[in-house]
VEXPAPA-275217 format. One record per residue: residue number from 1; x, y, z of N, C-alpha, C, O, CB in turn; residue in one letter. Coordinates in Angstrom, 3 decimals. Glycine has a CB too. Example, Ala and Ser with C-alpha at 12.3 -4.5 7.8 and 13.67 -1.06 7.14 Angstrom:
<rs>
+-----+----------+----------+----------+----------+----------+----------+----------+----------+----------+----------+----------+----------+----------+----------+----------+---+
!   k !       nX !       nY !       nZ !      caX !      caY !      caZ !       cX !       cY !       cZ !       oX !       oY !       oZ !      cbX !      cbY !      cbZ ! r !
+-----+----------+----------+----------+----------+----------+----------+----------+----------+----------+----------+----------+----------+----------+----------+----------+---+
!   1 !   13.190 !   -5.690 !    7.800 !   12.300 !   -4.500 !    7.800 !   13.200 !   -3.300 !    7.800 !   14.236 !   -3.319 !    8.465 !   11.308 !   -4.473 !    9.046 ! A !
!   2 !   12.850 !   -2.250 !    7.080 !   13.670 !   -1.060 !    7.140 !   12.900 !    0.030 !    7.870 !   13.409 !    1.138 !    8.039 !   14.084 !   -0.598 !    5.725 ! S !
+-----+----------+----------+----------+----------+----------+----------+----------+----------+----------+----------+----------+----------+----------+----------+----------+---+
</rs>
This chain:
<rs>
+-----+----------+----------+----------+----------+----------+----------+----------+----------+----------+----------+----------+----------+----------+----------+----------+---+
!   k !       nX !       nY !       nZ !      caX !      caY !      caZ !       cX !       cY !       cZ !       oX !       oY !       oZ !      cbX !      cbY !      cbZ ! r !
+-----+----------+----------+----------+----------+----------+----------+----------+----------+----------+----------+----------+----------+----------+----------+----------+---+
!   1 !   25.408 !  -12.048 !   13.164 !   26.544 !  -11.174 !   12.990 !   26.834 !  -10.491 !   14.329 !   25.943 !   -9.912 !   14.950 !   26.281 !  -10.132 !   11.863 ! X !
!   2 !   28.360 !  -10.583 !   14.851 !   28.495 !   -9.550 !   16.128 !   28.699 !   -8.019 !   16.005 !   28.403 !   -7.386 !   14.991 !   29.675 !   -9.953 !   16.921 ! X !
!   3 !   29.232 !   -7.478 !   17.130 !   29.040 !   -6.102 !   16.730 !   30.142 !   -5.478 !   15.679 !   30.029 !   -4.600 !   14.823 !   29.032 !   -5.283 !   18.025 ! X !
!   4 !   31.312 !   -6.332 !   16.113 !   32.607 !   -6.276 !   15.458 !   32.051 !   -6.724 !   13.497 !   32.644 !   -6.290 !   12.510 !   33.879 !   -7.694 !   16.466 ! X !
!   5 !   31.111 !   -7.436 !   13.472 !   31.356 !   -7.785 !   11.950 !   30.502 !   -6.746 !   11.106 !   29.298 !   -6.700 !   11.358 !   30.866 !   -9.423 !   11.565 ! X !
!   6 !   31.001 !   -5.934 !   10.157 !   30.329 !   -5.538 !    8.639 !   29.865 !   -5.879 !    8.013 !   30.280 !   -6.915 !    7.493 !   30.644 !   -5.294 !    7.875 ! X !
!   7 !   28.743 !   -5.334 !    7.600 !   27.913 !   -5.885 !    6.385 !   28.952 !   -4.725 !    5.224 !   29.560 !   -3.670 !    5.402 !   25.686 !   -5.527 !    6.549 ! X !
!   8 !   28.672 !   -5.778 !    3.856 !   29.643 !   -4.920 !    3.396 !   28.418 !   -3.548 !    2.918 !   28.827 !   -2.673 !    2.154 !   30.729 !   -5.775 !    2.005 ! X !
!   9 !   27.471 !   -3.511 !    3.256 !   26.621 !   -2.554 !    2.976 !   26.896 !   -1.177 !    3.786 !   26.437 !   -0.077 !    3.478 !   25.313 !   -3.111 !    3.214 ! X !
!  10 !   27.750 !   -1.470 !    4.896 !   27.549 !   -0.742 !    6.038 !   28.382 !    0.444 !    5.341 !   28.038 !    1.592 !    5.622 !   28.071 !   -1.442 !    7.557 ! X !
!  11 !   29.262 !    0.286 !    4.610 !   29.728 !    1.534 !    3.942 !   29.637 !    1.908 !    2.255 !   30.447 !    2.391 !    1.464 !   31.123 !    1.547 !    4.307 ! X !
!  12 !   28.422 !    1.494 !    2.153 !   27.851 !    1.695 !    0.349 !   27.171 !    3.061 !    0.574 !   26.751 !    3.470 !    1.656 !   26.433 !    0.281 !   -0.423 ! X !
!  13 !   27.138 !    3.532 !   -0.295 !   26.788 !    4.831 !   -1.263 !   25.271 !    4.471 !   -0.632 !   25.010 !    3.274 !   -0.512 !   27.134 !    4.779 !   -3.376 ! X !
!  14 !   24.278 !    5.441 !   -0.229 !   23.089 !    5.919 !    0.373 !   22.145 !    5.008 !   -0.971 !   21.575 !    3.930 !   -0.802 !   22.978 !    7.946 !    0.549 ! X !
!  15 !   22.187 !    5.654 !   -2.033 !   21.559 !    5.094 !   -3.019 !   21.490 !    3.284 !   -3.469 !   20.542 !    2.622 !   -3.892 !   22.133 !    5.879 !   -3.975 ! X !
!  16 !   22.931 !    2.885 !   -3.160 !   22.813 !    1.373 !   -2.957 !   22.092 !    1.077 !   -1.956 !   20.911 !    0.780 !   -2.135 !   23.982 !    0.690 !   -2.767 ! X !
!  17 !   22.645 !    1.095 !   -0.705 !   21.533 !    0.922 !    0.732 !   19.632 !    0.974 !    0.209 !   18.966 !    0.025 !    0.625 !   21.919 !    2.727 !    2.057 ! X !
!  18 !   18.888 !    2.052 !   -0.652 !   18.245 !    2.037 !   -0.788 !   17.918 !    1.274 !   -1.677 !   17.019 !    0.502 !   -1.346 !   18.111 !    2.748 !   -0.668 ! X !
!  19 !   18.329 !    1.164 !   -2.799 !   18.335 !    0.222 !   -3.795 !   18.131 !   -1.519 !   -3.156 !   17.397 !   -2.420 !   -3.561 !   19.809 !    0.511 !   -4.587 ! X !
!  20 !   19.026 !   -1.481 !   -2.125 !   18.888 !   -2.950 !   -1.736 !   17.994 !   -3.417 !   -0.875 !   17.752 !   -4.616 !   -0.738 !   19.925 !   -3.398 !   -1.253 ! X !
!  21 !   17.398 !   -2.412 !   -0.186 !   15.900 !   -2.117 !    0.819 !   15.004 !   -2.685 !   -0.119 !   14.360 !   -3.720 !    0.051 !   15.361 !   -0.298 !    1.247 ! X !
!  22 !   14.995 !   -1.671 !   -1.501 !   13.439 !   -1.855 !   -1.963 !   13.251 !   -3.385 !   -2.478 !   12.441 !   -4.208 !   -2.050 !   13.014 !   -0.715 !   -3.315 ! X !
!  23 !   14.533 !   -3.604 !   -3.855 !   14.749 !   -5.330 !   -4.168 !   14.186 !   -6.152 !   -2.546 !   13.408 !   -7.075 !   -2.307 !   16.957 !   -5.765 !   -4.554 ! X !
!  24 !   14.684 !   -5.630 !   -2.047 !   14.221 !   -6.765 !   -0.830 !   12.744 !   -6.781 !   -0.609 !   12.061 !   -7.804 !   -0.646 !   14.893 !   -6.415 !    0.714 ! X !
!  25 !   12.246 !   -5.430 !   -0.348 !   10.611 !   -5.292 !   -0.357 !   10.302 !   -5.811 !   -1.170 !    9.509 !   -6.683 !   -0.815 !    9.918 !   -4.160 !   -0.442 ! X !
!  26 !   10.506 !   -5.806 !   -2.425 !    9.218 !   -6.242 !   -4.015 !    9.427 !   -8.033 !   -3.787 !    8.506 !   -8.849 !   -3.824 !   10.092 !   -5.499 !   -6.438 ! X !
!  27 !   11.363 !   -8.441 !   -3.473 !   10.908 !   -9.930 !   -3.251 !   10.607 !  -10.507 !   -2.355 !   10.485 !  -11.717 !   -2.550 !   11.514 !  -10.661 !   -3.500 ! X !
!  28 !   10.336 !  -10.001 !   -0.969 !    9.578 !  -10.532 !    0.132 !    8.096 !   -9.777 !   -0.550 !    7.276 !   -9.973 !    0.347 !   10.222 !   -9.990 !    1.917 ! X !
!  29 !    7.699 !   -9.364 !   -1.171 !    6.155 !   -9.464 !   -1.129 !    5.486 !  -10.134 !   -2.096 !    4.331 !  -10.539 !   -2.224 !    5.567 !   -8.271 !   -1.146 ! X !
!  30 !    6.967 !  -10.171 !   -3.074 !    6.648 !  -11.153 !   -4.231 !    5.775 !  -10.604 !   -5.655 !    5.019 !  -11.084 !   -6.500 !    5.754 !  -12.331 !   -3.517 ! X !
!  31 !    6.418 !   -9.260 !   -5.318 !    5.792 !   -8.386 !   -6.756 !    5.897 !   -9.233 !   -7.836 !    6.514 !  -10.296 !   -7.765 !    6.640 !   -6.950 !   -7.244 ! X !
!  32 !    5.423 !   -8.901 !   -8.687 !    6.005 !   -9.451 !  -10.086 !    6.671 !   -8.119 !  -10.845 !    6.152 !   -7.004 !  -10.905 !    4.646 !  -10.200 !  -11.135 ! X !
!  33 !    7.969 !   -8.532 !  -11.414 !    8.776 !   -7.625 !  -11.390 !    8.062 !   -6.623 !  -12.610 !    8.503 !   -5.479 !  -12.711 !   10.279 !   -8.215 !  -11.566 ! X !
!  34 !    6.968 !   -7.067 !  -13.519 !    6.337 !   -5.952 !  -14.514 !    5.473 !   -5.035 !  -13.803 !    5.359 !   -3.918 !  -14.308 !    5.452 !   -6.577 !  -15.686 ! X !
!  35 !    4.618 !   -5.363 !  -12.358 !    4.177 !   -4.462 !  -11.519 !    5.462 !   -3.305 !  -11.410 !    5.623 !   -2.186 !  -11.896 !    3.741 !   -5.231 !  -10.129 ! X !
!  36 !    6.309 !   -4.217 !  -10.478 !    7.241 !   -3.354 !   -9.716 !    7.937 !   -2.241 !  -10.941 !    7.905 !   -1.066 !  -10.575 !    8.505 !   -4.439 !   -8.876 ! X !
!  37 !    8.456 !   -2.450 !  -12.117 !    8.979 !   -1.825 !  -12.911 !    7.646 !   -0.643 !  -13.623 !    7.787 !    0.375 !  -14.301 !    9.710 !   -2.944 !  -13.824 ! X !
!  38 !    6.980 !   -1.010 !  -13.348 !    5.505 !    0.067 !  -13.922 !    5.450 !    0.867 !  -12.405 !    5.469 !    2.094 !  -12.497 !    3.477 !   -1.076 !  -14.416 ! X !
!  39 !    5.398 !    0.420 !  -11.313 !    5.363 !    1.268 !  -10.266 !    6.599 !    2.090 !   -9.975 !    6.455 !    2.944 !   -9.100 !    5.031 !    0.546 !   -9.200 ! X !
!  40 !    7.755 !    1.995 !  -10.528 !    8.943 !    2.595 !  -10.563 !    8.555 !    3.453 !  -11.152 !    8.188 !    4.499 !  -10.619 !   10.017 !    2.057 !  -10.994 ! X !
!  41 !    8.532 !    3.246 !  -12.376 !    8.374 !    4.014 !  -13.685 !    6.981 !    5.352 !  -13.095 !    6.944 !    6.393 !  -13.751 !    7.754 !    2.610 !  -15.247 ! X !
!  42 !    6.299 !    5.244 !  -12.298 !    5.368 !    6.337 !  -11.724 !    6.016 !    6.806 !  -10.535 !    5.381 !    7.703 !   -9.981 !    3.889 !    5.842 !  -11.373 ! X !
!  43 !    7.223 !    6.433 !   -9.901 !    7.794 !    6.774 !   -8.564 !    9.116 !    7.770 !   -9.243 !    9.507 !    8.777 !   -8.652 !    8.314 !    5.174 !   -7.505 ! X !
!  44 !    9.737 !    7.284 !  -10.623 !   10.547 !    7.827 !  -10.934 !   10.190 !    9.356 !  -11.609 !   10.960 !   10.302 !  -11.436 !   11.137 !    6.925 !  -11.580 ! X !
!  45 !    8.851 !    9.490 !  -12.447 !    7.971 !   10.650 !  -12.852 !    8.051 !   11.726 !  -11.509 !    8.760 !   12.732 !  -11.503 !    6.267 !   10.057 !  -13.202 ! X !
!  46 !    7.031 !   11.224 !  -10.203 !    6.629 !   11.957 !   -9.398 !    8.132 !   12.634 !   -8.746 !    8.139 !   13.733 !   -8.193 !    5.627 !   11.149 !   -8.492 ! X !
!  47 !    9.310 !   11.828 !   -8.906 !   10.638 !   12.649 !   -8.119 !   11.286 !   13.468 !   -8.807 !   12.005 !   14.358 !   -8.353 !   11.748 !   11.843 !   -7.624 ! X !
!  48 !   11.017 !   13.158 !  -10.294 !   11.745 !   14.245 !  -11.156 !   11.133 !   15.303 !  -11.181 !   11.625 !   16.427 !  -11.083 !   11.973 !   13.972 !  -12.469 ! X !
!  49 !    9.592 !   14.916 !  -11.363 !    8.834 !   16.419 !  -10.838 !    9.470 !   17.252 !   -9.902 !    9.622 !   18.438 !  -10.191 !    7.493 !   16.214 !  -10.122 ! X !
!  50 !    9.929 !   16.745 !   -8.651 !    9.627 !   17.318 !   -7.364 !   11.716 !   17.785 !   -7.525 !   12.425 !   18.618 !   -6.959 !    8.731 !   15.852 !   -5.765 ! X !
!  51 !   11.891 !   17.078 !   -8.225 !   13.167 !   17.884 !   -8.378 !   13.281 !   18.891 !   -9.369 !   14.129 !   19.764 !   -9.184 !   14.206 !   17.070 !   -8.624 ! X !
!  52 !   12.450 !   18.932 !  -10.574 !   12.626 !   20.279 !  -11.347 !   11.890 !   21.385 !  -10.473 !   12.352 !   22.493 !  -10.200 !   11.939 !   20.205 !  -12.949 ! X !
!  53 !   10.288 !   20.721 !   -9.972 !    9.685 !   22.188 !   -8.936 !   11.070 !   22.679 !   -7.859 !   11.352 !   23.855 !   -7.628 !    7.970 !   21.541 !   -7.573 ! X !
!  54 !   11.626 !   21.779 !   -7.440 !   12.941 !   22.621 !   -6.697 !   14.221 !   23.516 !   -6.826 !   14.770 !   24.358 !   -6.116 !   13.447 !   21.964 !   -6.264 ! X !
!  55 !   14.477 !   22.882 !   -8.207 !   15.542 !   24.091 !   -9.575 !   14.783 !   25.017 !   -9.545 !   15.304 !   25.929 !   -8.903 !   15.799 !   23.691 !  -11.479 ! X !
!  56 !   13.366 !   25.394 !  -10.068 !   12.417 !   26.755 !   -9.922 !   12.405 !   27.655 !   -9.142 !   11.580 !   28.562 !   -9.259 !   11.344 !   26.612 !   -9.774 ! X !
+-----+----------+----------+----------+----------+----------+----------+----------+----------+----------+----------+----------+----------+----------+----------+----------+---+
</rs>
């Protein structure tokens, strides 16, 4: 790609960008997606925590 060309990522919402990082991590390492969805599922706990301790 030159400097002139866009990814069409280059102007997505912060949360897509990340979203499309991690999919990329779990399938270059080749999670199996019941790991990866159980390790979510403990990543998604620990942030809601850390967002209600911050409403407090």
């Amino acid at each position: 790609m030159t400097e002139q060309e866009k990814s069409p990522l280059d102007d997505a919402p912060a949360d897509v960008k990340l979203a499309v990082d991690l999919i990329y991590l779990l399938e270059t390492n080749e999670i199996e997606p019941e790991v990866a969805l159980s390790a979510l599922k403990m990543v998604t706990k620990d942030l809601e925590g850390k967002i209600a301790a911050k409403s407090n």
